[in-house]
Biopython code that builds the backbone (N, CA, C, O; Angstrom):
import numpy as np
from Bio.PDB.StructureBuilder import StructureBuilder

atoms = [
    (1, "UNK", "N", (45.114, 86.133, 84.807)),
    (1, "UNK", "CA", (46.563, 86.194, 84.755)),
    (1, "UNK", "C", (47.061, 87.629, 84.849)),
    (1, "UNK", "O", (48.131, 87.766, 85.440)),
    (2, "UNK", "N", (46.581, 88.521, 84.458)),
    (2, "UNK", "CA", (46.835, 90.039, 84.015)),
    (2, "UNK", "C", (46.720, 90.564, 85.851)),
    (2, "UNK", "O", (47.746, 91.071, 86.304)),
    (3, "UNK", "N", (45.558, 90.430, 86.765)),
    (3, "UNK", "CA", (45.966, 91.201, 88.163)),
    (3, "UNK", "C", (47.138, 89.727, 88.784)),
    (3, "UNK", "O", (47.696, 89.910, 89.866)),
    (4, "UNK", "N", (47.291, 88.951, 88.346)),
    (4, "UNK", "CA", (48.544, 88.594, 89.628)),
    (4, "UNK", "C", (49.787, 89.212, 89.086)),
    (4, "UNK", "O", (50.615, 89.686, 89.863)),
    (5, "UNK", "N", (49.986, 89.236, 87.616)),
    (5, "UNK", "CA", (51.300, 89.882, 87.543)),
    (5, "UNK", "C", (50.900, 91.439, 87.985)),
    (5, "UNK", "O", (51.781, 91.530, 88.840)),
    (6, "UNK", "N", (50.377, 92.448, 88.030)),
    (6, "UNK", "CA", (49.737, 93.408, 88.401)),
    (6, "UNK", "C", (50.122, 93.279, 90.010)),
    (6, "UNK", "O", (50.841, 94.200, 90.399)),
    (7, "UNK", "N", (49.979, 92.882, 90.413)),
    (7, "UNK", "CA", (50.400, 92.757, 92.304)),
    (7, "UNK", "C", (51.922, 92.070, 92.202)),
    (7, "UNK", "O", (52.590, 92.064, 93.236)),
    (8, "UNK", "N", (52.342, 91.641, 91.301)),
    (8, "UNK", "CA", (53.597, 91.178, 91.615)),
    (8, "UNK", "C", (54.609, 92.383, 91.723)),
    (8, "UNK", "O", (55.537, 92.727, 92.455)),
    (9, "UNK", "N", (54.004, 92.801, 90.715)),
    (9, "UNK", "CA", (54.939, 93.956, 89.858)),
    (9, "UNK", "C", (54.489, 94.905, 91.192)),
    (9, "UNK", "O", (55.532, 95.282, 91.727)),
    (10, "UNK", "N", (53.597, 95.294, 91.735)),
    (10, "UNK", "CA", (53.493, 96.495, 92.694)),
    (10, "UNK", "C", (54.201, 96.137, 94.083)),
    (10, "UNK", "O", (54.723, 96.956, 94.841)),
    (11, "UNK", "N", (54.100, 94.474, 94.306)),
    (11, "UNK", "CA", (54.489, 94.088, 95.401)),
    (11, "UNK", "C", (56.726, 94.615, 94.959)),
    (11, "UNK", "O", (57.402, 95.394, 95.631)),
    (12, "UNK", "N", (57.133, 93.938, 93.873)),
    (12, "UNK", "CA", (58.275, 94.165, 93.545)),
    (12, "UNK", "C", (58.948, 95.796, 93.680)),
    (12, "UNK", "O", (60.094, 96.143, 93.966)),
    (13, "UNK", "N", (57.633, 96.673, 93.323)),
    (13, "UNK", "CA", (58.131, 97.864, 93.055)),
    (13, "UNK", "C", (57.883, 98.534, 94.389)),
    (13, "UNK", "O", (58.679, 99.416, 94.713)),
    (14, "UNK", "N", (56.905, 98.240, 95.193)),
    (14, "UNK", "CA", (57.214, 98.687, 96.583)),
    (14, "UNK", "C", (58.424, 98.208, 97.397)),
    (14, "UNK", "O", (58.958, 98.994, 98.179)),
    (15, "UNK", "N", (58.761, 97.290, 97.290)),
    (15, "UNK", "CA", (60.021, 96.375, 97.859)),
    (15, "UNK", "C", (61.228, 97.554, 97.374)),
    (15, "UNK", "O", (62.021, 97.970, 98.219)),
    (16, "UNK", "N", (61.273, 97.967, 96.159)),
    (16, "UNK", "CA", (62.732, 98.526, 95.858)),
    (16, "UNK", "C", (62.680, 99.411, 96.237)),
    (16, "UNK", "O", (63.663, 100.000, 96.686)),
    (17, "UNK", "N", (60.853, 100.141, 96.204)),
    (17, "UNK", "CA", (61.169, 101.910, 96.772)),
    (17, "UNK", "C", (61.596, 102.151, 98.421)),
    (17, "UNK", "O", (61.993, 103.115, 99.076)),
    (18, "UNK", "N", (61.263, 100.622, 98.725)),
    (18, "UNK", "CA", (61.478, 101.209, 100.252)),
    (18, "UNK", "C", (63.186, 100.822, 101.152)),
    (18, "UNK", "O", (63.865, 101.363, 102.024)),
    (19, "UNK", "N", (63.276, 99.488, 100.229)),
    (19, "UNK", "CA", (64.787, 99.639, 99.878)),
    (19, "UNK", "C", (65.727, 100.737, 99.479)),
    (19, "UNK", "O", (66.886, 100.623, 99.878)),
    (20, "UNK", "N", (65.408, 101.793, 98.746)),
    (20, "UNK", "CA", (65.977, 102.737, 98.362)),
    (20, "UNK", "C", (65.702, 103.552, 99.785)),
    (20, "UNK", "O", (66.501, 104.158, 100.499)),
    (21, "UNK", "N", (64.324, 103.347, 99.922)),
    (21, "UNK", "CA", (64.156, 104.774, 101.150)),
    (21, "UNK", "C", (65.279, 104.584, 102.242)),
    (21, "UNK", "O", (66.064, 105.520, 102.396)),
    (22, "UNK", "N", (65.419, 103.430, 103.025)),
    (22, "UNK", "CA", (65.607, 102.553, 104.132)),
    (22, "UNK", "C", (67.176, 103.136, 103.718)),
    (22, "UNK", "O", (67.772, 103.432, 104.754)),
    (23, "UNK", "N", (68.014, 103.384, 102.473)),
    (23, "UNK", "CA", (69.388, 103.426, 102.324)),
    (23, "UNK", "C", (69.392, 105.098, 102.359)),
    (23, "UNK", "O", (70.130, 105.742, 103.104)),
    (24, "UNK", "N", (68.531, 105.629, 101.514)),
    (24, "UNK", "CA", (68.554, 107.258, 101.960)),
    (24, "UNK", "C", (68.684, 107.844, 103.899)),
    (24, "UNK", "O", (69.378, 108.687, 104.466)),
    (25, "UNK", "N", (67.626, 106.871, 104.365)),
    (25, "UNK", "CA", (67.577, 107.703, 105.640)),
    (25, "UNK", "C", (68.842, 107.057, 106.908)),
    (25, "UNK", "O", (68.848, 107.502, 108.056)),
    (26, "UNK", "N", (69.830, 105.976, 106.435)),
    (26, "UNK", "CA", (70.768, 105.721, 106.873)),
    (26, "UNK", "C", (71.639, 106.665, 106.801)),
    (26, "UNK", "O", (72.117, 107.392, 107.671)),
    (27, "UNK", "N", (71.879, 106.563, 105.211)),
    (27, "UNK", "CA", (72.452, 107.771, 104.843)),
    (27, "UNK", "C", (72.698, 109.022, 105.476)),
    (27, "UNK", "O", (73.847, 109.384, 105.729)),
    (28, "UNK", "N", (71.652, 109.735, 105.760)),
    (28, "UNK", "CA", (71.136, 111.181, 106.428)),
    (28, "UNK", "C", (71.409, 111.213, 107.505)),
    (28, "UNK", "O", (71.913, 112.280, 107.856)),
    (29, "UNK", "N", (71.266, 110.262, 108.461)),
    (29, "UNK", "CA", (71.331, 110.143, 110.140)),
    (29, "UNK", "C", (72.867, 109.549, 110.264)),
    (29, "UNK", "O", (73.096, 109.306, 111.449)),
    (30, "UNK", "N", (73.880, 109.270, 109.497)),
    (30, "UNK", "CA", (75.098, 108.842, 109.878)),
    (30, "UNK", "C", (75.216, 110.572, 109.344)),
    (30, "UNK", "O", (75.217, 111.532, 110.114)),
    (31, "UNK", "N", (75.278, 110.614, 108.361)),
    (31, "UNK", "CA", (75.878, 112.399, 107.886)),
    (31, "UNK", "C", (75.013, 113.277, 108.911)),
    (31, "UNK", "O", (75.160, 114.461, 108.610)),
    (32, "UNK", "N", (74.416, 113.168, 109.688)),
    (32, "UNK", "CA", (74.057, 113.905, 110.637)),
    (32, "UNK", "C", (74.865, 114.385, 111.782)),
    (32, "UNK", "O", (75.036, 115.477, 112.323)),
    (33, "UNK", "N", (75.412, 112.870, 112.004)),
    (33, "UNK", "CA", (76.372, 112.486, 113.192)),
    (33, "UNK", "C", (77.428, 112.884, 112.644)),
    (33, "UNK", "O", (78.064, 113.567, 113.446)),
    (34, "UNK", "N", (78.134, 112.758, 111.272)),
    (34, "UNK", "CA", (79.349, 113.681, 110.729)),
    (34, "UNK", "C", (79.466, 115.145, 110.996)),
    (34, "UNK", "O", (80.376, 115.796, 111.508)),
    (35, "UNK", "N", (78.190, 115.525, 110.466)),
    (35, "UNK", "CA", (78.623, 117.297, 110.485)),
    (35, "UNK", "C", (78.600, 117.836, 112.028)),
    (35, "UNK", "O", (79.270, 118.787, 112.430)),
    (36, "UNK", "N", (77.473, 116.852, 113.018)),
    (36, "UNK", "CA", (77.896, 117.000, 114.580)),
    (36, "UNK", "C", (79.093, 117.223, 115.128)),
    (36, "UNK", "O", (79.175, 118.067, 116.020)),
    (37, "UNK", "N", (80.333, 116.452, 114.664)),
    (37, "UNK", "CA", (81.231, 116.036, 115.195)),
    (37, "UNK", "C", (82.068, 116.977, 114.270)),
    (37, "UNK", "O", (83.158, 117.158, 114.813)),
    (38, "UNK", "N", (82.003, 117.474, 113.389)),
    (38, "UNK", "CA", (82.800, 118.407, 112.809)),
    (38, "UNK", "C", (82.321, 119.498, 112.551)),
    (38, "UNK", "O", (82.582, 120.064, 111.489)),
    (39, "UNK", "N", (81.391, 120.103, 113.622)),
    (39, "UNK", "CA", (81.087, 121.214, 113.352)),
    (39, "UNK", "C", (82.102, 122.345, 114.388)),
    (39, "UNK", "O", (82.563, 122.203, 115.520)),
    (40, "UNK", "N", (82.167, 123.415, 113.449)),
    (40, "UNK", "CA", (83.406, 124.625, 114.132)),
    (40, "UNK", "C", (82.878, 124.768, 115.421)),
    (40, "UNK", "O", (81.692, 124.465, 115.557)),
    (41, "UNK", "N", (83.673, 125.274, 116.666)),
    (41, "UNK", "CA", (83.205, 126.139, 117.469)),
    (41, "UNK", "C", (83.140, 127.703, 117.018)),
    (41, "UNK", "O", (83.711, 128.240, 116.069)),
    (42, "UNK", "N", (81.774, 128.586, 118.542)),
    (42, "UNK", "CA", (82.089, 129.285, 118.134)),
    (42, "UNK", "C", (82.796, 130.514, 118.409)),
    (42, "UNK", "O", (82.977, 130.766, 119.600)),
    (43, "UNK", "N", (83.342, 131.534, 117.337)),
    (43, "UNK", "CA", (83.956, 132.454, 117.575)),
    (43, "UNK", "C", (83.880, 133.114, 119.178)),
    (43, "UNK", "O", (82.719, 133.368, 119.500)),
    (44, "UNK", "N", (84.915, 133.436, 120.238)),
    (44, "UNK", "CA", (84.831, 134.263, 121.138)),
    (44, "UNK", "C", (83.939, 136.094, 120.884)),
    (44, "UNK", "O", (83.297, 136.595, 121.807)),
    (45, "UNK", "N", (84.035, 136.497, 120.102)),
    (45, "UNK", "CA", (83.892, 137.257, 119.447)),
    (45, "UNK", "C", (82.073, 137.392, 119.051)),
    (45, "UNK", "O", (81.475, 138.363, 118.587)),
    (46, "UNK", "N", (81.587, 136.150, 119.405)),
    (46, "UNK", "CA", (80.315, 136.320, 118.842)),
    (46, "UNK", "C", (79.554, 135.780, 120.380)),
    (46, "UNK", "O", (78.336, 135.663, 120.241)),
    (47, "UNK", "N", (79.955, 135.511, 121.496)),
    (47, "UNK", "CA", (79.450, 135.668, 122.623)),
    (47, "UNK", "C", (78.743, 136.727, 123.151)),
    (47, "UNK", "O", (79.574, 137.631, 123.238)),
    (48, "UNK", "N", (77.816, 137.078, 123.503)),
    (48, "UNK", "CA", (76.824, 137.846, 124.268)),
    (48, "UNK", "C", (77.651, 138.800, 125.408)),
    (48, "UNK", "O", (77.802, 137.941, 126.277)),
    (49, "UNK", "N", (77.941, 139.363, 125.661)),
    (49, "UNK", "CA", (78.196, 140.207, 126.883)),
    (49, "UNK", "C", (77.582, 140.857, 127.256)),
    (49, "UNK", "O", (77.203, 141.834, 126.611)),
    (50, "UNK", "N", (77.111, 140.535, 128.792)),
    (50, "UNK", "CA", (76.629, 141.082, 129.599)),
    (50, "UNK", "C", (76.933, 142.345, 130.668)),
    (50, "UNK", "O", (76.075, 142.684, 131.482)),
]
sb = StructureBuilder()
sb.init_structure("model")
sb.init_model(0)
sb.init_chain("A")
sb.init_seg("    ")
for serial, (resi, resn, name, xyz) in enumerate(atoms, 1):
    if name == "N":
        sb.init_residue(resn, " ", resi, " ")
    sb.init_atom(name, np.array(xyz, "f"), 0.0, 1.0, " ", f" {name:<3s}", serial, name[0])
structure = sb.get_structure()
């Protein structure tokens, strides 16, 4: 009785960590696409001249 709850419990606790992961890296790759789209241009002033 002691290893099936033992695999339940690991099977359960892998399930949430990767649930959690799966919401972190949504997370990251939409705020990726945010700071893309709102990032400054830049200064004239900081162009190269040749």
């Amino acid at each position: 009785m002691g290893k099936m709850k033992s695999k339940e419990f690991k099977k359960s606790l892998a399930l949430i960590l990767s649930s959690i992961a799966m919401m972190v890296a949504a997370t990251a790759s939409s705020m990726c696409f945010y700071w893309w789209y709102e990032e400054p241009s830049m200064p004239k002033s900081l162009y190269k001249q040749d």
